[in-house]
Residue frames as a rotation matrix with the C-alpha (Angstrom) as fourth column:
UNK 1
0.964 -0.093 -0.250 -3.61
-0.141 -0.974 -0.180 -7.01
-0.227 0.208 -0.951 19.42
UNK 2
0.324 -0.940 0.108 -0.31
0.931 0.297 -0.211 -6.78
0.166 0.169 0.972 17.47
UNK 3
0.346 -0.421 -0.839 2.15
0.288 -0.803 0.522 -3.84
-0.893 -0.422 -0.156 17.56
UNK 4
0.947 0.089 0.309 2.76
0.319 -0.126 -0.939 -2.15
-0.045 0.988 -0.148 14.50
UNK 5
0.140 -0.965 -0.221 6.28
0.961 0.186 -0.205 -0.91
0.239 -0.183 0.954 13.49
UNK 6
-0.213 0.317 0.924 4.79
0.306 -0.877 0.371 2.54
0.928 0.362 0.089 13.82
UNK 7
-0.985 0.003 0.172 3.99
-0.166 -0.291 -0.942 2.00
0.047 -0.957 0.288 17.60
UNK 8
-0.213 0.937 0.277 0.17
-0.972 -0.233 0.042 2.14
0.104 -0.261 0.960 16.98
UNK 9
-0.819 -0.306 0.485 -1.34
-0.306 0.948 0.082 -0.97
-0.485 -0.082 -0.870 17.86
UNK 10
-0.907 -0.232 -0.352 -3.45
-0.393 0.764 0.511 -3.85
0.150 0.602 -0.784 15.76
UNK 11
0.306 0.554 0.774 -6.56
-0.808 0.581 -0.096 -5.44
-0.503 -0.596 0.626 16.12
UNK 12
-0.574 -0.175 -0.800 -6.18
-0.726 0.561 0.398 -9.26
0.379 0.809 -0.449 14.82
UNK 13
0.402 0.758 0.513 -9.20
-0.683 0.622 -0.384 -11.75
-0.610 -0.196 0.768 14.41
UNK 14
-0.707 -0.612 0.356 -8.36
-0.279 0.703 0.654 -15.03
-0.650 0.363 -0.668 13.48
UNK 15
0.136 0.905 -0.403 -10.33
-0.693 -0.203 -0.692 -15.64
-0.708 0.373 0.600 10.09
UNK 16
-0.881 -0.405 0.244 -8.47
-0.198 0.785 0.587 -19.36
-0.429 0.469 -0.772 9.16
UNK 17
-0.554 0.544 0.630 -12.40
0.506 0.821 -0.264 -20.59
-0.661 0.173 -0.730 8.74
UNK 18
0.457 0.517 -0.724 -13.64
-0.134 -0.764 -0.631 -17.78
-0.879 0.385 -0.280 7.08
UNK 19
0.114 -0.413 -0.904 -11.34
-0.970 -0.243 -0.011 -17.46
-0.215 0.878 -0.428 4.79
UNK 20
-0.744 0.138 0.654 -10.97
0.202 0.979 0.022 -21.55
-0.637 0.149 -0.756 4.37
UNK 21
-0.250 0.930 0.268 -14.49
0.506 0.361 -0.783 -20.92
-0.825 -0.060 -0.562 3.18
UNK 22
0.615 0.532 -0.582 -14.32
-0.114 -0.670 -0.733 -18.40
-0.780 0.518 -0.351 0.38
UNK 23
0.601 -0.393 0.696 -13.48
0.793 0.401 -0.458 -18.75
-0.099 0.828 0.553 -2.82
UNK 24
-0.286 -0.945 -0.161 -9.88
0.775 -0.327 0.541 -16.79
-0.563 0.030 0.826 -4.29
UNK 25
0.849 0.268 -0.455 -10.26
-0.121 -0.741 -0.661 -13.53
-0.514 0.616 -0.597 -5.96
UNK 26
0.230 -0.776 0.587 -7.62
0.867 0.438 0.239 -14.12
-0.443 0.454 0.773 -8.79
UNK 27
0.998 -0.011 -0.064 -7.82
-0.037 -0.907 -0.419 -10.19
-0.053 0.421 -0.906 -9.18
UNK 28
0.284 -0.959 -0.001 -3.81
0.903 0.268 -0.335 -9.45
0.322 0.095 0.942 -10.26
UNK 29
0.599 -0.450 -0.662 -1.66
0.136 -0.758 0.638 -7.25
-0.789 -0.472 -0.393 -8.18
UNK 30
0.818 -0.454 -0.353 0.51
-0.575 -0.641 -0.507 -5.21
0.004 0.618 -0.786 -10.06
UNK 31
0.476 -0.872 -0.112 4.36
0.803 0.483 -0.348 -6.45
0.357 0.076 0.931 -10.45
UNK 32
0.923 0.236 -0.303 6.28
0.265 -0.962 0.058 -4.55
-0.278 -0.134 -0.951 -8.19
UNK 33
-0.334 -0.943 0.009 9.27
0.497 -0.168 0.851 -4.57
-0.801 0.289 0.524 -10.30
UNK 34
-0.068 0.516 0.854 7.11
0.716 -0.571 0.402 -3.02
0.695 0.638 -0.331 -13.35
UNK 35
0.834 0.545 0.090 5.93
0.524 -0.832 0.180 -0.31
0.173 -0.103 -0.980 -11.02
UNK 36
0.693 -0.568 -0.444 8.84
0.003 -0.613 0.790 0.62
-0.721 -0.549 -0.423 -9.63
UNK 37
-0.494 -0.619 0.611 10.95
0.809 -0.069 0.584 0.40
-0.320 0.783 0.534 -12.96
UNK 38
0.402 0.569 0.717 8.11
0.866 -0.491 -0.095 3.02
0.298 0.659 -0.690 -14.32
UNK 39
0.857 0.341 -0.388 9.10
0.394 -0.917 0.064 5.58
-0.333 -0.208 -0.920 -12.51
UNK 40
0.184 -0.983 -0.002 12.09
0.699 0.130 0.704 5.99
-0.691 -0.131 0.711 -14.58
UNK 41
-0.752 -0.378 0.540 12.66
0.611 -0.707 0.356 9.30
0.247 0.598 0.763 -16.01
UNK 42
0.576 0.714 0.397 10.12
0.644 -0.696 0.318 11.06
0.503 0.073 -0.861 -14.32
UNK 43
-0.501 -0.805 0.318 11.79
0.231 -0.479 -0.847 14.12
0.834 -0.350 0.426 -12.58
UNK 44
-0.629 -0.103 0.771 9.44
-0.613 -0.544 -0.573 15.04
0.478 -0.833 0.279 -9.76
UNK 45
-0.502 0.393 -0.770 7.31
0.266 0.918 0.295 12.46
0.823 -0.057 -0.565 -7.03
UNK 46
-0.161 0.452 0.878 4.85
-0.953 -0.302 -0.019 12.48
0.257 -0.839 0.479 -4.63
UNK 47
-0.583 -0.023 -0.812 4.50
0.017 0.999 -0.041 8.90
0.812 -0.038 -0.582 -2.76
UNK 48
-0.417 0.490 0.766 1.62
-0.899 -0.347 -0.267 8.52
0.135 -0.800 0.585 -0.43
UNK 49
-0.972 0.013 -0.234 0.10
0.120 0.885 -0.450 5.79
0.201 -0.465 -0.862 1.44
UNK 50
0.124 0.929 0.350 -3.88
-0.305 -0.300 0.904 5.50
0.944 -0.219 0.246 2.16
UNK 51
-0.666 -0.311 0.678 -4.40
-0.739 0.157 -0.655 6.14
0.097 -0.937 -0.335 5.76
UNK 52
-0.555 0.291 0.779 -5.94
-0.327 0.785 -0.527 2.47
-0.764 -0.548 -0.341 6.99
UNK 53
-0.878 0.043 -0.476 -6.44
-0.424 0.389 0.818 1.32
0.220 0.920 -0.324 3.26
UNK 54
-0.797 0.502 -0.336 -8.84
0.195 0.740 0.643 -1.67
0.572 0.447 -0.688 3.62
UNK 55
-0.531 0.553 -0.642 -10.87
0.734 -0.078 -0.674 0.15
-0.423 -0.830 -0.365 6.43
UNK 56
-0.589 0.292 -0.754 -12.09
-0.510 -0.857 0.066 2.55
-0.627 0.424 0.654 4.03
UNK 57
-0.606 0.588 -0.536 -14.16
-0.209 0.533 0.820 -0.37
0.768 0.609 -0.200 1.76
UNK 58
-0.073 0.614 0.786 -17.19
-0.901 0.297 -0.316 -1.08
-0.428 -0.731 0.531 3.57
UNK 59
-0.999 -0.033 0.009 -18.62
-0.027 0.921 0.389 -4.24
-0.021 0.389 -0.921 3.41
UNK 60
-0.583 0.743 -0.327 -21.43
-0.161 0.290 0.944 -5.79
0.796 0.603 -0.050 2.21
UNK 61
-0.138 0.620 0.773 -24.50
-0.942 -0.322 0.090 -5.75
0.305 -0.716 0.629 4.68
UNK 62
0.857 0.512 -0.061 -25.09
-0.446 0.795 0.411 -9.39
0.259 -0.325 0.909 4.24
UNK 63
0.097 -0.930 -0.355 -21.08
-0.029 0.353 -0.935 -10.03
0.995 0.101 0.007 4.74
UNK 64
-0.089 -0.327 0.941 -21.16
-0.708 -0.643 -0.290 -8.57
0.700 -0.692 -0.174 7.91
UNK 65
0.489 0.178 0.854 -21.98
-0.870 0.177 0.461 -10.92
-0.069 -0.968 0.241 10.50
UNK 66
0.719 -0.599 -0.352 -19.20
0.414 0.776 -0.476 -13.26
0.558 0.196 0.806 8.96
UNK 67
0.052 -0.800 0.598 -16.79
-0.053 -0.600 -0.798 -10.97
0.997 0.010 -0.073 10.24
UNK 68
0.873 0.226 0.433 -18.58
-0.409 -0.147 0.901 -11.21
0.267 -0.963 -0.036 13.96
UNK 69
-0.469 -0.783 -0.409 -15.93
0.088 0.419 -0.904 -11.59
0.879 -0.459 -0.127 16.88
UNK 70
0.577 0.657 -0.485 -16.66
0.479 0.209 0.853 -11.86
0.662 -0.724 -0.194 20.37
UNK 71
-0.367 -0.802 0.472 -15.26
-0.234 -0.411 -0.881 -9.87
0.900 -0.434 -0.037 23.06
UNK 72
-0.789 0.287 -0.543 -16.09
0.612 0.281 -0.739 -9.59
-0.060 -0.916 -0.398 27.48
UNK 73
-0.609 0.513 -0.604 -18.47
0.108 -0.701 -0.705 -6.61
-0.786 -0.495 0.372 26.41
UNK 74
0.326 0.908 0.264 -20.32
-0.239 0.349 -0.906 -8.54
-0.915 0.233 0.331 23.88
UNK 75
0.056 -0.104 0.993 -20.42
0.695 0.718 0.036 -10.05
-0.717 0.688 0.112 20.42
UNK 76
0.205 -0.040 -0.978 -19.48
-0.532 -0.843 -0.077 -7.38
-0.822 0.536 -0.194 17.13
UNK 77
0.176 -0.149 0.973 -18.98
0.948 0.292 -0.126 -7.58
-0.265 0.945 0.193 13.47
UNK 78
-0.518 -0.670 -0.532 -17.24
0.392 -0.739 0.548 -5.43
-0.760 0.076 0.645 11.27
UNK 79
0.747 0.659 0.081 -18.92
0.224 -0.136 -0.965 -3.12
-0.625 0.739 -0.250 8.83
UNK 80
0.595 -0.550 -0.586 -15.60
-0.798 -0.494 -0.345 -2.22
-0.100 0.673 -0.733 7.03
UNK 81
0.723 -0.172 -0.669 -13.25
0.008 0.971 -0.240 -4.77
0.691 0.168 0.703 5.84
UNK 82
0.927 -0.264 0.268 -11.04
-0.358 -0.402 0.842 -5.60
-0.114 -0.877 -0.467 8.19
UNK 83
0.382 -0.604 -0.700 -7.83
-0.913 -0.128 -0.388 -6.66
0.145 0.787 -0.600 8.18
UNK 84
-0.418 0.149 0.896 -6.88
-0.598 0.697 -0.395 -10.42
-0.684 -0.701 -0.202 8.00
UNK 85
0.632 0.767 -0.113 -9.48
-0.450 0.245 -0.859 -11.38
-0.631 0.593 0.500 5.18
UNK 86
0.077 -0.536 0.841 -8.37
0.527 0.738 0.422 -13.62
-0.846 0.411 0.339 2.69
UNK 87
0.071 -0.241 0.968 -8.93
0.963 -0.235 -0.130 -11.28
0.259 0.941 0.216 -0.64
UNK 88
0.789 0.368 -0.493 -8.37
0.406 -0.913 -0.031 -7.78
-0.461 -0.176 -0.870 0.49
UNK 89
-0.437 -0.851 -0.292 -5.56
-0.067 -0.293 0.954 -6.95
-0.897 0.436 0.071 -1.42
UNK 90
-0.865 0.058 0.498 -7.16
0.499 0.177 0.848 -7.95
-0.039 0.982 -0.182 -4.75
UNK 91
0.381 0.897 -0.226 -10.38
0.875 -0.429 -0.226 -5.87
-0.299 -0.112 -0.948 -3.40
UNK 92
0.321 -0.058 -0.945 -8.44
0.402 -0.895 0.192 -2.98
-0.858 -0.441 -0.264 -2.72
UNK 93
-0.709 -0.705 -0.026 -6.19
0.193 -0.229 0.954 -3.09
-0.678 0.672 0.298 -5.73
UNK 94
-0.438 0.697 0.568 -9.27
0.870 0.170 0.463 -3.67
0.226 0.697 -0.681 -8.08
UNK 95
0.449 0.825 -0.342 -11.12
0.811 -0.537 -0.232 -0.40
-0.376 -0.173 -0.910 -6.06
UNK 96
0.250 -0.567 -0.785 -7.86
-0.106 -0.822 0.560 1.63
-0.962 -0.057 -0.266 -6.80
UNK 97
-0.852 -0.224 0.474 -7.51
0.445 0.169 0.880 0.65
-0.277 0.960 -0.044 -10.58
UNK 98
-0.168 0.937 0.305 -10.80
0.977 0.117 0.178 1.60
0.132 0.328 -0.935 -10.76
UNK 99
0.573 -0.081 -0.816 -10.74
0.534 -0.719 0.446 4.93
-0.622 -0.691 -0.369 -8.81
UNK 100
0.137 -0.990 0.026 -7.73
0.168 0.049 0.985 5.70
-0.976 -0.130 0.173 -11.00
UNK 101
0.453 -0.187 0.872 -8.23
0.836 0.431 -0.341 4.28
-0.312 0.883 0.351 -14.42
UNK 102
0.828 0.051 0.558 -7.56
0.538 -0.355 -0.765 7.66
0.159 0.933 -0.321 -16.13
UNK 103
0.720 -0.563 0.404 -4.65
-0.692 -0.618 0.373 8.49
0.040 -0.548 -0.835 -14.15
UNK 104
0.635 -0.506 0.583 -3.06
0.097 0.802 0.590 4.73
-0.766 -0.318 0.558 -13.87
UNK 105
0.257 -0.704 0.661 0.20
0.906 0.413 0.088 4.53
-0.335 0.577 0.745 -15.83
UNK 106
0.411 -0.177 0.894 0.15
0.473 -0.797 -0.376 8.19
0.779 0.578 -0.244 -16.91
UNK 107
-0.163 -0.545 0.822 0.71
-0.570 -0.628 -0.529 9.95
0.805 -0.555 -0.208 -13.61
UNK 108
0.422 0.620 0.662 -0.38
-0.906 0.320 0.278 7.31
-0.039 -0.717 0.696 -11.10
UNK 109
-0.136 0.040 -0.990 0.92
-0.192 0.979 0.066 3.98
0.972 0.199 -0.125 -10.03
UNK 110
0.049 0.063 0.997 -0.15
-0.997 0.064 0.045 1.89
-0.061 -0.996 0.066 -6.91
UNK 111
-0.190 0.121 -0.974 -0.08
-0.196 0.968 0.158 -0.75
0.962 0.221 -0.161 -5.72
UNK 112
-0.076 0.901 -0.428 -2.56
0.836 0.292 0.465 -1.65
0.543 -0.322 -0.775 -3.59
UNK 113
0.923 0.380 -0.055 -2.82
0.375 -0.861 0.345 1.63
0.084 -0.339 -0.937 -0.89
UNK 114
-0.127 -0.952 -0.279 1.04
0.418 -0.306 0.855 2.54
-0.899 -0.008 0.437 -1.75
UNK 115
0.707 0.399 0.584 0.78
0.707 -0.408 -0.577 5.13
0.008 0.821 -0.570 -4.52
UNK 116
-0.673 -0.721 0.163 3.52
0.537 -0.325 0.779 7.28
-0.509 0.611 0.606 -6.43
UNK 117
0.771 0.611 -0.181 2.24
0.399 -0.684 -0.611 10.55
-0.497 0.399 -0.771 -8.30
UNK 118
-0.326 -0.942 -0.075 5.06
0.469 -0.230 0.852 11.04
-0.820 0.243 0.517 -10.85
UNK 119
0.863 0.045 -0.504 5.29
-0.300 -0.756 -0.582 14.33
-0.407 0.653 -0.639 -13.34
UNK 120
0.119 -0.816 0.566 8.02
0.936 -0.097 -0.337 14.15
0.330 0.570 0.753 -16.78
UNK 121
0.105 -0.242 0.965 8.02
0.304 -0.916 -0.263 17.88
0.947 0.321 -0.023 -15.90
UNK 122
-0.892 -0.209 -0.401 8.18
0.437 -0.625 -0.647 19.88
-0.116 -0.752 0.648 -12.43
UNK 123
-0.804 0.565 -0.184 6.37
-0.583 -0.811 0.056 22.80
-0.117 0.152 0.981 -13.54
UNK 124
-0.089 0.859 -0.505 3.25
-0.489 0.403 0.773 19.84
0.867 0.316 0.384 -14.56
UNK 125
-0.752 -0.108 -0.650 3.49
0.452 0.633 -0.628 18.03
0.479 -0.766 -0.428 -10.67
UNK 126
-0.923 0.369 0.112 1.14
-0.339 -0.638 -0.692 20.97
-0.184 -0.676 0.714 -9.16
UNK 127
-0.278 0.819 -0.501 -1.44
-0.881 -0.010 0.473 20.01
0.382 0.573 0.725 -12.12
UNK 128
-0.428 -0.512 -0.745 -0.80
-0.588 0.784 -0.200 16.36
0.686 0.352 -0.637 -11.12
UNK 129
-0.924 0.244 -0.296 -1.19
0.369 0.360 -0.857 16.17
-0.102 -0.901 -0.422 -7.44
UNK 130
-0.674 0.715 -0.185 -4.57
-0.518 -0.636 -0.571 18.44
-0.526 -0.289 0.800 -7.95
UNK 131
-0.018 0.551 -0.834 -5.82
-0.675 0.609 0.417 15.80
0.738 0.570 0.361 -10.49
UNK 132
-0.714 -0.022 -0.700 -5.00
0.270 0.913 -0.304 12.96
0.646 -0.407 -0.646 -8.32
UNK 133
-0.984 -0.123 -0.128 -6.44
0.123 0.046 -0.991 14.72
0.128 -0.991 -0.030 -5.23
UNK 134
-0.469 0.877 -0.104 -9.62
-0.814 -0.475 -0.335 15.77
-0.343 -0.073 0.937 -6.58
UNK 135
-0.213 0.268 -0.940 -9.92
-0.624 0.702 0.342 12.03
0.751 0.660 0.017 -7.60
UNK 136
-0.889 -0.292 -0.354 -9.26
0.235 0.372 -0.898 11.04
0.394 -0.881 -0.262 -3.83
UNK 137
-0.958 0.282 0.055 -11.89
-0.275 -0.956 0.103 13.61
0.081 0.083 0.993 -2.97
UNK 138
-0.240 0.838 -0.490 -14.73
-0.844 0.069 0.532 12.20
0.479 0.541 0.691 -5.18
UNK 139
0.120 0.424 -0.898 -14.59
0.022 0.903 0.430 8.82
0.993 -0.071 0.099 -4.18
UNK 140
0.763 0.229 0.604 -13.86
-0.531 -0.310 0.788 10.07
0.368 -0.923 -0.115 -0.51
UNK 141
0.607 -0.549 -0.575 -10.39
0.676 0.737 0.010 8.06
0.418 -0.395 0.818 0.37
UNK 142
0.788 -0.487 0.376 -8.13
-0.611 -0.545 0.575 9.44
-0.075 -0.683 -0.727 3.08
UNK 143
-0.223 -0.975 0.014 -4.05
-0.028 -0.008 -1.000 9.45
0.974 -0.223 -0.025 2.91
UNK 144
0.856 -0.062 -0.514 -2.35
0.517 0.088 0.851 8.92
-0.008 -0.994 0.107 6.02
UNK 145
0.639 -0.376 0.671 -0.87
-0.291 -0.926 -0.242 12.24
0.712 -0.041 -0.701 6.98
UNK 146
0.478 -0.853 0.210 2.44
-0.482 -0.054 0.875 10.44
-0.734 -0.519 -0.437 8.67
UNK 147
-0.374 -0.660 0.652 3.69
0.500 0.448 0.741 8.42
-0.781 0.604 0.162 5.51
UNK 148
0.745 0.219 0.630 4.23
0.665 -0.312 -0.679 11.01
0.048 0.925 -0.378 2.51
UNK 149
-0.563 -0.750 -0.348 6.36
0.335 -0.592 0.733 13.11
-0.756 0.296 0.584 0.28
UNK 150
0.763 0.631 -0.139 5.33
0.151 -0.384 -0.911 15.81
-0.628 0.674 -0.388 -1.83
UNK 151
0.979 -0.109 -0.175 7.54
-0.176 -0.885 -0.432 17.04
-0.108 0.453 -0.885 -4.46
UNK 152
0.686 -0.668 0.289 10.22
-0.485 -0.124 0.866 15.09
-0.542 -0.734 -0.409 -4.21
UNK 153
0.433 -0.036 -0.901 12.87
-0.877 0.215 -0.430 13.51
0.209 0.976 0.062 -6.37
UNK 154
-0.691 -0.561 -0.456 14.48
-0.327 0.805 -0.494 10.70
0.644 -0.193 -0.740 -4.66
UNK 155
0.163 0.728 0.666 11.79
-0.974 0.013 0.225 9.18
0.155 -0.686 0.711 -2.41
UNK 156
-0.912 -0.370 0.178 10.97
-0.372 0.928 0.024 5.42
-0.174 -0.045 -0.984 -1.20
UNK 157
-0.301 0.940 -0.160 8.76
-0.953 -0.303 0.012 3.90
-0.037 0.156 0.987 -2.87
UNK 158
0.805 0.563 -0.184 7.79
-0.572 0.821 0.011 -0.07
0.157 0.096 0.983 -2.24
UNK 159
0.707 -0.703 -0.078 11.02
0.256 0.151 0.955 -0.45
-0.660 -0.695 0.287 -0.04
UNK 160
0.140 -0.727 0.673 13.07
0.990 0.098 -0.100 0.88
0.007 0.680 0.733 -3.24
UNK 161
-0.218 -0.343 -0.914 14.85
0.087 -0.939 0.331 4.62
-0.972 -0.007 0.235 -3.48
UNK 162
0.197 -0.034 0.980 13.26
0.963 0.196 -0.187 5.69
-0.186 0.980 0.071 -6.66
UNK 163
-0.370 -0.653 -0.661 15.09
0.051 -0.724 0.688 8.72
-0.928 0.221 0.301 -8.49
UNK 164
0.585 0.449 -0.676 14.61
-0.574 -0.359 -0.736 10.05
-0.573 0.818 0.048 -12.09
UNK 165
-0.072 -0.774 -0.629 17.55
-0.997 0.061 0.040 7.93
0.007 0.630 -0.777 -13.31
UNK 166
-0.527 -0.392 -0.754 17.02
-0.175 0.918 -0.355 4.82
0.832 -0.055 -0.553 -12.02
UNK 167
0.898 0.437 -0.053 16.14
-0.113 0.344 0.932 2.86
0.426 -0.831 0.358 -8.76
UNK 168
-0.485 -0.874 -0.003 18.47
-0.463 0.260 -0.847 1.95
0.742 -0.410 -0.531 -5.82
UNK 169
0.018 0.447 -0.894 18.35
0.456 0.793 0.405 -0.54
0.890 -0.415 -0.190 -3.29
UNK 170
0.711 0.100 0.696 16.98
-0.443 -0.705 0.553 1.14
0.546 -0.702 -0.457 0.47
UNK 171
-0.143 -0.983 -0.112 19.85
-0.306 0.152 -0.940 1.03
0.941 -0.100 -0.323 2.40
UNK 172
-0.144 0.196 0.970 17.63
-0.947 0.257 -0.193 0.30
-0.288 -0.946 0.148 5.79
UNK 173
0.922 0.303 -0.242 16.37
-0.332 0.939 -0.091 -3.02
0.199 0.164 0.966 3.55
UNK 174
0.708 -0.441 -0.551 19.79
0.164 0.862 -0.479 -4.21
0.687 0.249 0.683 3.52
UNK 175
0.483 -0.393 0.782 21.65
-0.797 -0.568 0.207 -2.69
0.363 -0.723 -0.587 6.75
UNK 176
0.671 -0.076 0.738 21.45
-0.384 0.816 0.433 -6.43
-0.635 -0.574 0.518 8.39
UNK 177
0.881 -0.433 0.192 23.54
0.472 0.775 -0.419 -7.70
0.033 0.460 0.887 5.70
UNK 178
0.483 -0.766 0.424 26.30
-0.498 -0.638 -0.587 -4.39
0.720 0.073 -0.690 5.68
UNK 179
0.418 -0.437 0.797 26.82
-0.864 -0.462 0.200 -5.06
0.281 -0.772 -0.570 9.13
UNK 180
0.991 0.136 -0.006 27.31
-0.116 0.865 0.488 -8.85
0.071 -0.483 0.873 9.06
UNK 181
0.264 -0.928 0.264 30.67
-0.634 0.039 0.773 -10.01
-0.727 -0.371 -0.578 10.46
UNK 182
-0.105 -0.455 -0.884 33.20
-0.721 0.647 -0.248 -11.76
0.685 0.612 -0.396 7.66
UNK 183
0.793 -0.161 -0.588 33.25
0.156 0.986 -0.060 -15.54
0.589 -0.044 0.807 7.84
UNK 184
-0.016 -0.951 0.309 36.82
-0.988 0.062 0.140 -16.53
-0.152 -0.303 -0.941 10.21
UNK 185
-0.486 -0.681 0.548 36.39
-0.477 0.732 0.487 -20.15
-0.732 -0.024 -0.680 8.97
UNK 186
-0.844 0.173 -0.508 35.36
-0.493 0.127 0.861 -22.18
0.213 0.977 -0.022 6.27
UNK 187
-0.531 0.714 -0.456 32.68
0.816 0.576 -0.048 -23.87
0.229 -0.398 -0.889 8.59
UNK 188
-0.572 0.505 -0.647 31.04
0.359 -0.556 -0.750 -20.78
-0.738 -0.661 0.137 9.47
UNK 189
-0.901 -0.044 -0.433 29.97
-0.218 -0.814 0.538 -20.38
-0.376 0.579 0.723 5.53
């Protein structure tokens, strides 16, 4: 079990041989400098987060009992993916491109279960989020209702402040460097 930074805690199975054993999904993740450059000039965001992303793909019936772990109150496998796997990122991303398509680049970007609903208008964001959601809906994925903004114009969005003008850098990413003490000798650089 790990701690998350959220407080909630982890499971982790070690899956070195598993994953040793399968072959690479060479699906491409997005660039997240492309995604997060797009959202320039939109004026209003919503940024949301799927709630346990890769636990929402089931898994293949015959996959399962790769997944098996062993515990004091007997022997399990996972029917959802779990996390840990070697290609779940290029699953997920591939289920959300898919999920998406007619929404991806127009009012939609993600990248993998991090996702940005951005409107050129205001007054078109209401139409937006009700398109996206009834796309959530259909295919049955669930947001996690602690990491979101509706409606907003300055948000974070893939550790960047994105804005309608531009991007800035999140001032928690780079706190550790504000606060470092100046050099006092030329050995200390």
């Amino acid at each position: 079990m790990i701690k998350k930074p959220n407080g909630k805690w982890r499971i982790c199975i070690d899956f070195t041989d598993l994953n040793r054993a399968c072959l690479k999904d060479n699906f491409p993740l997005p660039r997240i400098d492309h995604l997060v450059d797009s959202t320039t000039g939109y004026e209003l965001f919503s940024l949301m987060d799927a709630f346990s992303g890769y636990n929402q793909i089931k898994m293949h019936d015959e996959d399962e009992e790769n997944t098996s772990f062993i515990t004091e109150q007997g022997t399990y496998c996972y029917k959802v993916m779990p996390f840990g796997l070697k290609n779940t990122e290029a699953t997920y991303q591939r289920l959300v491109n898919k999920v998406f398509k007619h929404q991806m680049g127009r009012n939609v970007k993600a990248y993998v279960d991090d996702m940005v609903v951005k409107s050129l208008m205001v007054d078109q964001h209401t139409s937006d989020l009700a398109e996206t959601f009834t796309t959530l809906r259909k295919y049955n994925m669930k947001l996690n209702p602690n990491t979101y903004a509706f409606g907003v114009t300055l948000g974070k969005f893939l550790g960047f402040a994105i804005m309608q003008w531009g991007i800035e850098t999140n001032p928690e990413k780079i706190q550790a460097i504000l606060d470092m003490a100046p050099h006092r000798s030329i050995k200390e650089t």
